[in-house]
C-alpha positions as CSV (number, residue, x, y, z in Angstrom):
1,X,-54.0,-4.7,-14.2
2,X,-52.1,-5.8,-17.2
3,X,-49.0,-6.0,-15.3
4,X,-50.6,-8.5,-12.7
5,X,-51.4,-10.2,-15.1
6,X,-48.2,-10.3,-16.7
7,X,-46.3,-11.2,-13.2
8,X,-49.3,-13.9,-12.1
9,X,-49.0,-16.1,-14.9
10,X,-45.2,-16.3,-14.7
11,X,-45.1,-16.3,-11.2
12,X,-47.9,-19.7,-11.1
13,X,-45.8,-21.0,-13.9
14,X,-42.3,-21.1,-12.4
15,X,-44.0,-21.8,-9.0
16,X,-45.5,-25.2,-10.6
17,X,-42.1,-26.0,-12.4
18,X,-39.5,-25.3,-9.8
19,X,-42.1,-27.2,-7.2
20,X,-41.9,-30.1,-9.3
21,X,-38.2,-29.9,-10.1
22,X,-37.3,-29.9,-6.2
23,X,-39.8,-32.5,-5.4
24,X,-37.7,-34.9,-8.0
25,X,-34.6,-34.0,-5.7
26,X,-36.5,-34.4,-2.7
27,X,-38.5,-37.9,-3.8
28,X,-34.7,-39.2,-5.4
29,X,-33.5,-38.6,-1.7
30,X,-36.0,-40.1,0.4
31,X,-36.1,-43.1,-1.3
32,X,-31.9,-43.7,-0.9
33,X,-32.4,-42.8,2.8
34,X,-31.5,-39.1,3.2
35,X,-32.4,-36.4,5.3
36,X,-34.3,-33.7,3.4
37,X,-34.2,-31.0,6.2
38,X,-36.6,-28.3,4.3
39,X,-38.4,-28.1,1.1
40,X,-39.5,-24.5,-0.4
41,X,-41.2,-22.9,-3.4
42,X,-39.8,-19.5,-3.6
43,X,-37.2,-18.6,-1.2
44,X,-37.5,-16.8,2.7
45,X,-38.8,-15.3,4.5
46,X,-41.7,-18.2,4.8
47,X,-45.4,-17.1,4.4
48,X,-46.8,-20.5,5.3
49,X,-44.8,-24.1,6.1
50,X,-45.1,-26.6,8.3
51,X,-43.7,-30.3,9.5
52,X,-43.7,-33.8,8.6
53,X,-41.5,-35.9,10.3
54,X,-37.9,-34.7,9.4
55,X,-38.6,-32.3,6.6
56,X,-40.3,-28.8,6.8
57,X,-42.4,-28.1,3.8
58,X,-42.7,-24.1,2.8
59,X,-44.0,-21.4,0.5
60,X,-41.2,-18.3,0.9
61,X,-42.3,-14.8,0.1
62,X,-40.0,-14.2,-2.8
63,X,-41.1,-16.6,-5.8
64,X,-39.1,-17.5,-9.0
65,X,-37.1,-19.9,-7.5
66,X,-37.2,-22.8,-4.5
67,X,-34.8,-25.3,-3.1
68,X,-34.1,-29.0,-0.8
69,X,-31.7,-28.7,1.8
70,X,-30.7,-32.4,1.7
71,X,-28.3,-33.2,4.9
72,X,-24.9,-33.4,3.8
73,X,-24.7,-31.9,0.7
74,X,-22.5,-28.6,0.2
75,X,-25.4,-26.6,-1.7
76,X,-26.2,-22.4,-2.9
77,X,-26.7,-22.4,1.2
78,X,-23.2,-22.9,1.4
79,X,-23.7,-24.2,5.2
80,X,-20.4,-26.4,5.7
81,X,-20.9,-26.7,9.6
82,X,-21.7,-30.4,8.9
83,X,-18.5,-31.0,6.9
84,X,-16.6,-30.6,10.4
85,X,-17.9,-34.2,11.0
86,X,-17.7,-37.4,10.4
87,X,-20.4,-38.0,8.1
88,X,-23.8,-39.7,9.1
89,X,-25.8,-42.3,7.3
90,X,-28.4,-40.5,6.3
91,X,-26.3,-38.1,5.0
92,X,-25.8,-37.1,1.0
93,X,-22.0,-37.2,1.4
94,X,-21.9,-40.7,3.2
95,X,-23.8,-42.1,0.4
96,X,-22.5,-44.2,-2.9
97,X,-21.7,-41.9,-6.0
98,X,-24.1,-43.1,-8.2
99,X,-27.1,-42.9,-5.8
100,X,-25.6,-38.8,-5.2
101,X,-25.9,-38.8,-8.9
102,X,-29.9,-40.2,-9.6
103,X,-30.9,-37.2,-6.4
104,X,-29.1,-34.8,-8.3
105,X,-30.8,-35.8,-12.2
106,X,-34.1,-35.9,-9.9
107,X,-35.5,-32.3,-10.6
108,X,-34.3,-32.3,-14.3
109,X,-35.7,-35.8,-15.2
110,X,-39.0,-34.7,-13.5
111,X,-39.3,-31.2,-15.6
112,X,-38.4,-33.0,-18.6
113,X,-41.1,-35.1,-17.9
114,X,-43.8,-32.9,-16.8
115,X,-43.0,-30.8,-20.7
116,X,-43.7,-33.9,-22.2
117,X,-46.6,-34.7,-20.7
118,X,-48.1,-31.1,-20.9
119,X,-47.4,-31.0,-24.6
120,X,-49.0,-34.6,-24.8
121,X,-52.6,-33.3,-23.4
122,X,-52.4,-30.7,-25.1
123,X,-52.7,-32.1,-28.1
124,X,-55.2,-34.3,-26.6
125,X,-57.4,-32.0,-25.7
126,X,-57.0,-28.9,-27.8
127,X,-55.8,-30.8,-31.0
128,X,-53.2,-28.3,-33.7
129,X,-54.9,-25.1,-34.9
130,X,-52.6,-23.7,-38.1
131,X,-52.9,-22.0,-41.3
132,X,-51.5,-24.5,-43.8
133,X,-48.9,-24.1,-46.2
134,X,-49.1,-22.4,-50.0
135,X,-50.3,-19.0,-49.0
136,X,-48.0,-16.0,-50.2
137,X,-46.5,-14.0,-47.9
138,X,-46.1,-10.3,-47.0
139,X,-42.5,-9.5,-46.9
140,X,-41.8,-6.7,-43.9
141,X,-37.6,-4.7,-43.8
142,X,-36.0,-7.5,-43.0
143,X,-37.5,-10.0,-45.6
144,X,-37.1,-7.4,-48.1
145,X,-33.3,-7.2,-47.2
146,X,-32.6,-10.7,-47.8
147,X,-34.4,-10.8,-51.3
148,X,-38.3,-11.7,-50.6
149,X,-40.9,-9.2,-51.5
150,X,-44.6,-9.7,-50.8
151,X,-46.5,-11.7,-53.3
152,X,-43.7,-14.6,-53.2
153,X,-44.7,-18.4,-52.8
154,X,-41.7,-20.2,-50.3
155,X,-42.4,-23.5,-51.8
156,X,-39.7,-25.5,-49.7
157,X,-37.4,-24.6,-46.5
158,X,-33.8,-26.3,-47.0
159,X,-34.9,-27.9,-49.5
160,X,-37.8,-29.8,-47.8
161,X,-41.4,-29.6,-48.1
162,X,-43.4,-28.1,-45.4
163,X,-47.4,-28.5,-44.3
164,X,-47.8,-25.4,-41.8
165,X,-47.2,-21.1,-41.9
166,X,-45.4,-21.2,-39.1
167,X,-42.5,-23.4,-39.9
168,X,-41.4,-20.5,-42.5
169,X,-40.2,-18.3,-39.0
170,X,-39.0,-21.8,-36.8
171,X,-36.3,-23.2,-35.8
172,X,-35.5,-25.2,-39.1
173,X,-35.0,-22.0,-40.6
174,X,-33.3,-19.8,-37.7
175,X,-31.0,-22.3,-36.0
176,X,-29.9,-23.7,-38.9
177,X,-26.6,-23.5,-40.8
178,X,-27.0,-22.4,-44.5
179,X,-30.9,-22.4,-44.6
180,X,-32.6,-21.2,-47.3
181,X,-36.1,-20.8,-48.6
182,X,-36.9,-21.8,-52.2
183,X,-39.1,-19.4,-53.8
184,X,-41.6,-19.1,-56.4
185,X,-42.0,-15.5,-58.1
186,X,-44.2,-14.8,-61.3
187,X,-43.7,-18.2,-62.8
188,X,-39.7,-18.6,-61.6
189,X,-38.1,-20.4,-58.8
190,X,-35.0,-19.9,-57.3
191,X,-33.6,-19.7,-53.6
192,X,-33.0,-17.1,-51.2
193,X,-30.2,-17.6,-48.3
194,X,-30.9,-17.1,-44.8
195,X,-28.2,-15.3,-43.2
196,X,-27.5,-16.5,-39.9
197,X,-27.5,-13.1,-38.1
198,X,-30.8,-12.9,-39.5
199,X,-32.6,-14.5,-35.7
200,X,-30.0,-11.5,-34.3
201,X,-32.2,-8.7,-36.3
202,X,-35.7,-10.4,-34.9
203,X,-35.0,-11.0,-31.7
204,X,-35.4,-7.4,-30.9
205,X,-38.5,-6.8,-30.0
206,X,-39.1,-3.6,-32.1
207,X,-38.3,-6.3,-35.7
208,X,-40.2,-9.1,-34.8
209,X,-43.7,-7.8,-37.3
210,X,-40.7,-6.7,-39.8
211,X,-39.9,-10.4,-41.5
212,X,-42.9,-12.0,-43.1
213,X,-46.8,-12.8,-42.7
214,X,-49.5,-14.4,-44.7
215,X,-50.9,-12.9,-47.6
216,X,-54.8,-13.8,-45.8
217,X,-58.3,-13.3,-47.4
218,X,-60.9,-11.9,-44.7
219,X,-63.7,-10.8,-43.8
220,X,-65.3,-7.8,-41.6
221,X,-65.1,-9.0,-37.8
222,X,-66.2,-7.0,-35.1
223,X,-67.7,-3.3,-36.7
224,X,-66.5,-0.9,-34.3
225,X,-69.6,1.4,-33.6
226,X,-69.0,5.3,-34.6
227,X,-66.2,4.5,-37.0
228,X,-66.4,4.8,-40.7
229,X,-67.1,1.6,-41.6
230,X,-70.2,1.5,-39.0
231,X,-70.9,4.8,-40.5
232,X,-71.3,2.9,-43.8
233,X,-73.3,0.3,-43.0
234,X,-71.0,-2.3,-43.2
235,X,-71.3,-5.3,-41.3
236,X,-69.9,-8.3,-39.5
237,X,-69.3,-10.9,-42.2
238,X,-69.0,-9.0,-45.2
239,X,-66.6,-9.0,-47.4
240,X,-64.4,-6.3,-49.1
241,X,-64.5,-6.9,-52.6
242,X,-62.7,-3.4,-54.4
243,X,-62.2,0.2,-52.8
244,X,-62.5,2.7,-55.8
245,X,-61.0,0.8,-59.0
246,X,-58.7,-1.2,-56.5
247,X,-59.3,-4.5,-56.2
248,X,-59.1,-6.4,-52.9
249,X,-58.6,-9.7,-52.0
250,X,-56.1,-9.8,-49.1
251,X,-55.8,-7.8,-45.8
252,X,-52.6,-6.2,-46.2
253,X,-53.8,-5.2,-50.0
254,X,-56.7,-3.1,-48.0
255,X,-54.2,-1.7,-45.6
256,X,-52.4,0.1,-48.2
257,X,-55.4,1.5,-50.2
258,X,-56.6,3.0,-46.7
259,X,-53.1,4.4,-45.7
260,X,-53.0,5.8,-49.4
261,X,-56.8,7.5,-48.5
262,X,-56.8,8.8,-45.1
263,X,-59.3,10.9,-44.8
264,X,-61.1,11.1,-48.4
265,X,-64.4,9.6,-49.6
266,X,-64.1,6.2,-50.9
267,X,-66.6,4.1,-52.7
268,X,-66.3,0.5,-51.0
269,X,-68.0,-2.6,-53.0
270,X,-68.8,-5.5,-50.2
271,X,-70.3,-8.9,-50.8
272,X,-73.3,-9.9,-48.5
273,X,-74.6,-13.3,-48.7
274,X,-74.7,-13.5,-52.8
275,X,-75.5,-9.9,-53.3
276,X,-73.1,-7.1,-54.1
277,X,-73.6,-4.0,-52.5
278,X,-72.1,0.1,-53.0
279,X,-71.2,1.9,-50.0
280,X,-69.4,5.3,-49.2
281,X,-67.5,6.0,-46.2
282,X,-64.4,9.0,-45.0
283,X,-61.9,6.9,-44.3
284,X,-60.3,7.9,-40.2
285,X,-57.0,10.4,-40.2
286,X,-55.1,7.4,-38.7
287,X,-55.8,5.1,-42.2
288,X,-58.7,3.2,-40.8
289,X,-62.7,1.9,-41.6
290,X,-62.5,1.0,-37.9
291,X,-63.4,-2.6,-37.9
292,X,-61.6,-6.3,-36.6
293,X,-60.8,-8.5,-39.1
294,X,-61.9,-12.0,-39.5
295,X,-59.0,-14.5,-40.5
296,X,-60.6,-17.6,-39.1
297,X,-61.5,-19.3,-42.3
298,X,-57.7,-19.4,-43.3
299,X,-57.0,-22.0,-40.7
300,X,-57.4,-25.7,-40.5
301,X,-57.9,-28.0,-37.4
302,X,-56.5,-31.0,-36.8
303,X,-57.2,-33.7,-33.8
304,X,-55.1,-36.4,-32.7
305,X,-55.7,-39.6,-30.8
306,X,-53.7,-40.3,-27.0
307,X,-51.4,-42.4,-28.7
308,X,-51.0,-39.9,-31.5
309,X,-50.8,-37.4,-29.1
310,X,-48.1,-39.2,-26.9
311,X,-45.6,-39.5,-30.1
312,X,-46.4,-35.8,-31.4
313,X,-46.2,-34.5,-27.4
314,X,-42.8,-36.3,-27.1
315,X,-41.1,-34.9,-30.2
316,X,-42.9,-31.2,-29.6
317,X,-40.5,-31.6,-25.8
318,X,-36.9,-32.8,-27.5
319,X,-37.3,-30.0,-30.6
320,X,-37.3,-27.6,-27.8
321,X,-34.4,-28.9,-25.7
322,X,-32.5,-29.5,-28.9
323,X,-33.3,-26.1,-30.1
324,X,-32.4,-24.7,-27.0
325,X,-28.6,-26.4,-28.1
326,X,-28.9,-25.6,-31.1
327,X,-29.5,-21.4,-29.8
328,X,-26.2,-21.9,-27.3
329,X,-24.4,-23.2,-30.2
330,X,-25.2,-19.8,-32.7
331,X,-24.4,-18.3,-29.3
332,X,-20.8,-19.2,-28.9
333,X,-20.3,-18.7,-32.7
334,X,-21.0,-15.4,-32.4
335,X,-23.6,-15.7,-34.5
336,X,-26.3,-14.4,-32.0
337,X,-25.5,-11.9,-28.8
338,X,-26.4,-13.1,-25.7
339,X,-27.9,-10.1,-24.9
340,X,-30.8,-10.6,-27.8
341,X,-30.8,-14.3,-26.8
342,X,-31.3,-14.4,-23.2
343,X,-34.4,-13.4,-21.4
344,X,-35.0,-12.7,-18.0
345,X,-38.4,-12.9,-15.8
346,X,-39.6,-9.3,-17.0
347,X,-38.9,-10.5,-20.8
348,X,-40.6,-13.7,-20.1
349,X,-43.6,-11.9,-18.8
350,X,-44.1,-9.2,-21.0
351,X,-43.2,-11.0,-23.8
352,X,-44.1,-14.6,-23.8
353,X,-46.9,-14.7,-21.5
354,X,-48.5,-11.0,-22.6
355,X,-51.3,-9.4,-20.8
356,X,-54.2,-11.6,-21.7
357,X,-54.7,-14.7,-19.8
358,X,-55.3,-18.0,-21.8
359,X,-54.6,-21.0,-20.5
360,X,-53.9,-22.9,-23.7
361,X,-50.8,-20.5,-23.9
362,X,-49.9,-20.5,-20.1
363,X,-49.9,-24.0,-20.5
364,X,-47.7,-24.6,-23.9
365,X,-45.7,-21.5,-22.1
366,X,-45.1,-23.2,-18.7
367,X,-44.4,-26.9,-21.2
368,X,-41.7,-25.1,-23.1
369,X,-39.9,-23.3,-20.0
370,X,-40.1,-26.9,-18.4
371,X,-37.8,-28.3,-21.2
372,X,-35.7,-24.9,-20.9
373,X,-35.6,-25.3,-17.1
374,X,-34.0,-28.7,-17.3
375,X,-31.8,-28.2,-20.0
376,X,-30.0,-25.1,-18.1
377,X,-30.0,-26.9,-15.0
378,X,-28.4,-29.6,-17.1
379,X,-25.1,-26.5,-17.8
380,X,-21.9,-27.7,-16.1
381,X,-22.0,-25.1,-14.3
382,X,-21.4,-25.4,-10.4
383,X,-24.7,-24.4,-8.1
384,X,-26.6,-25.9,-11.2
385,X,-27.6,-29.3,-10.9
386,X,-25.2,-30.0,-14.1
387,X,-22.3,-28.8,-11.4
388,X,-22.6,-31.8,-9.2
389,X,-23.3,-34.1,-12.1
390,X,-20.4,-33.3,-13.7
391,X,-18.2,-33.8,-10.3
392,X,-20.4,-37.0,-9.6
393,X,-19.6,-38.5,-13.2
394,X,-15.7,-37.9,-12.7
395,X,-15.9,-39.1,-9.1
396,X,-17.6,-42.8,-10.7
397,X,-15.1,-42.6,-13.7
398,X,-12.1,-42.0,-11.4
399,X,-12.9,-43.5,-8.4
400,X,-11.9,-40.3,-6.2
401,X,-14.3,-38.1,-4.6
402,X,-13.0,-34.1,-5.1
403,X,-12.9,-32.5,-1.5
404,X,-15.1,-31.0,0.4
405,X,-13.2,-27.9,0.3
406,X,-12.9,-28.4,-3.2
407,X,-16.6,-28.5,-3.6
408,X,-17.1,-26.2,-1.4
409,X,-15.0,-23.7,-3.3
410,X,-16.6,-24.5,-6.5
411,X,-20.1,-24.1,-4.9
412,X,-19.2,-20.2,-4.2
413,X,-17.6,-19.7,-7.7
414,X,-20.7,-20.8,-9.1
415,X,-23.0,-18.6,-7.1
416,X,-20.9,-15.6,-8.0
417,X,-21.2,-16.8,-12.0
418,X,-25.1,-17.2,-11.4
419,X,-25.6,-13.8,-9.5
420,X,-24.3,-12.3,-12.1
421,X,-26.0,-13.8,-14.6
422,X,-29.3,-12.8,-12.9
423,X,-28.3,-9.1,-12.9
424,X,-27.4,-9.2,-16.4
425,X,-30.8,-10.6,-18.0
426,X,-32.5,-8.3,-15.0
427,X,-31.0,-5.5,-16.3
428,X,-31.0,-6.7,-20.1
429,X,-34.8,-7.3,-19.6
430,X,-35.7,-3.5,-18.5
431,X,-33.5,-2.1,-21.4
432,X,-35.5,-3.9,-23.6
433,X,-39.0,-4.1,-22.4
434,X,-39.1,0.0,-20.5
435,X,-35.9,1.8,-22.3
């Protein structure tokens, strides 16, 4: 079940987002005159399609993927019979440079505007849920290794102030050059560097809990019945006050104490309401009272007007295209493998969407891979979009139009660069996510 899950949400997500980014190619076209010949979302064998007037409109059986065959227009179909002729006028070849060039921006104009305006209700409607800045942290391996240890105060990142958790493990910190955190530690400050193969280390999967977390008060959640702290009588919306003569105040302080215990008596003192109480409970083989804790009282809300919304939706879409440059560019400084950075549908499922279905995260999910969409269609690369603007730009700078055997050529090279591409994440993906 998990894995339907898994595959649904990234299947109804790319589905949405390449649908979109072909219907910006096939709007662009229609309204310079050109025959758009077939439109799909996913690729053949078709499932369901059917015609109005010129163009046939499709759902194919394998998703991940769609396309517009626009008459004309040497594409991944690589059907050059047309080229044999002399060219129509409702054709995509017959037609001036610059109007070739605004079809083929179309797709990645419209997905850049489709992340923007999915960010923008989100914040609308759901508003920015955070745990603010100032709490201590838990250092895991790799923050040890760099010089934090749990208990530290990061009062600044680069030498900036900073209002949320969660820009300590962003992008102002891991895409970068020469970050550093600025730190507070029994009464002294100082700095601690961020080395830039540090994002390298996390990106596996297995070291992403290993850098840092809050240091978080909490209280009991959920009581899992039949478990020790049940047992007990504890109960939802107590609070841990000391285990023995230690102290507790923070969750990964209790951690410790019951992985130090595991399986011996322990007197637990817990505040209800204003009264302190005494229990006893055996605390479980695996290190555990067998409850959920309760962290919401760590975290702040905030709501935002539409116009509010509109400005902080607009910036949330360019810091992801920019740090999606800002990734290629540690990428080709060898400051990050490819093979840690790139992720392929299986990643993207697994990791990023998970097996729980929420539609606040499908939806900030599908906004981000909108951006992502666009920005690697954007690649120079030829059988991208960026392929044919980068031969349209230098046939409007020039004034000469490469050949159709040219284009043709370039069209094949780029499929060959793109297969393989696809086998390597494919493959890159299942070492990662089964091996």
């Amino acid at each position: 079940m998990d894995i339907l899950i898994m595959a649904g949400q990234l299947i109804l997500s790319l589905s949405i987002l390449v649908g979109l980014h072909e219907l910006g190619h096939l709007l662009t076209a229609k309204m310079f005159g050109m025959r758009v010949e077939k439109y799909y979302i996913g690729f053949p064998p078709k499932i369901i399609g059917r015609k109005w007037g010129e163009t046939e409109y499709a759902l194919g059986a394998i998703p991940l993927g769609g396309f517009v065959k626009i008459t004309g227009m040497v594409d991944e179909s690589l059907d050059t019979a047309m080229l044999k002729n002399k060219p129509e006028p409702y054709e995509f070849r017959a037609k001036p440079a610059w109007q070739r060039l605004i079809v083929m921006m179309g797709g990645i104009v419209v997905n850049i505007i489709t992340g923007i305006f999915i960010f923008i209700l989100l914040f609308y409607l759901y508003g920015e849920t955070y745990i603010p800045a100032g709490h201590r942290i838990v250092a895991g391996k790799y923050a040890q290794e760099i010089g934090l240890q749990t208990g530290d105060k990061i009062l600044k990142i680069n030498g900036e102030s900073y209002t949320r958790f969660n820009e300590l493990v962003g992008s102002a910190v891991f895409l970068s050059s020469n970050a550093y955190y600025t730190v507070e530690r029994n009464g002294k400050i100082f700095d601690v560097k961020i080395p830039a193969n540090l994002i390298e280390k996390l990106s596996d999967r297995k070291n992403r809990a290993t850098f840092i977390e809050p240091a978080l008060p909490f209280k009991i959640g959920k009581v899992i019945p039949k478990q020790p702290a049940a047992i007990a009588g504890i109960k939802k919306g107590d609070r841990i006050l000391a285990i023995d003569n230690n102290t507790i105040t923070y969750f990964y302080e209790l951690e410790k104490v019951l992985e130090n215990n595991k399986e011996k008596l322990v007197k637990i003192k817990i505040q209800r309401g204003n009264k302190e109480l005494l229990k006893e409970a055996v605390i479980s083989k695996e290190g555990k009272l067998g409850f959920y804790p309760d962290f919401s009282e760590n975290y702040q809300r905030q709501d935002f007007s539409l116009l509010t919304s509109i400005s902080k939706g607009s910036v949330e879409a360019f810091n992801v295209l920019y740090d999606n440059i800002r990734g290629f560019g540690k990428i080709f400084r060898g400051e990050l493998s490819a093979d840690k950075a790139l992720s392929g549908p299986i990643d993207i499922a697994a990791r990023v969407f998970g097996a729980e279905w929420d539609w606040f995260r499908f939806w900030r999910i599908t906004a981000v891979l909108s951006i992502i969409l666009a920005f690697m269609n954007f690649l120079p690369i030829p059988a991208l979009d960026g392929g044919h603007v980068m031969f349209l730009t230098y046939e409007i700078i020039s004034g000469r139009k490469p050949s159709d055997k040219f284009l043709e050529r370039a069209q094949m090279v780029g499929m060959v660069l793109l297969l393989s591409l696809m086998v390597f994440v494919i493959v890159n993906d299942i070492l990662k996510n089964i091996f």
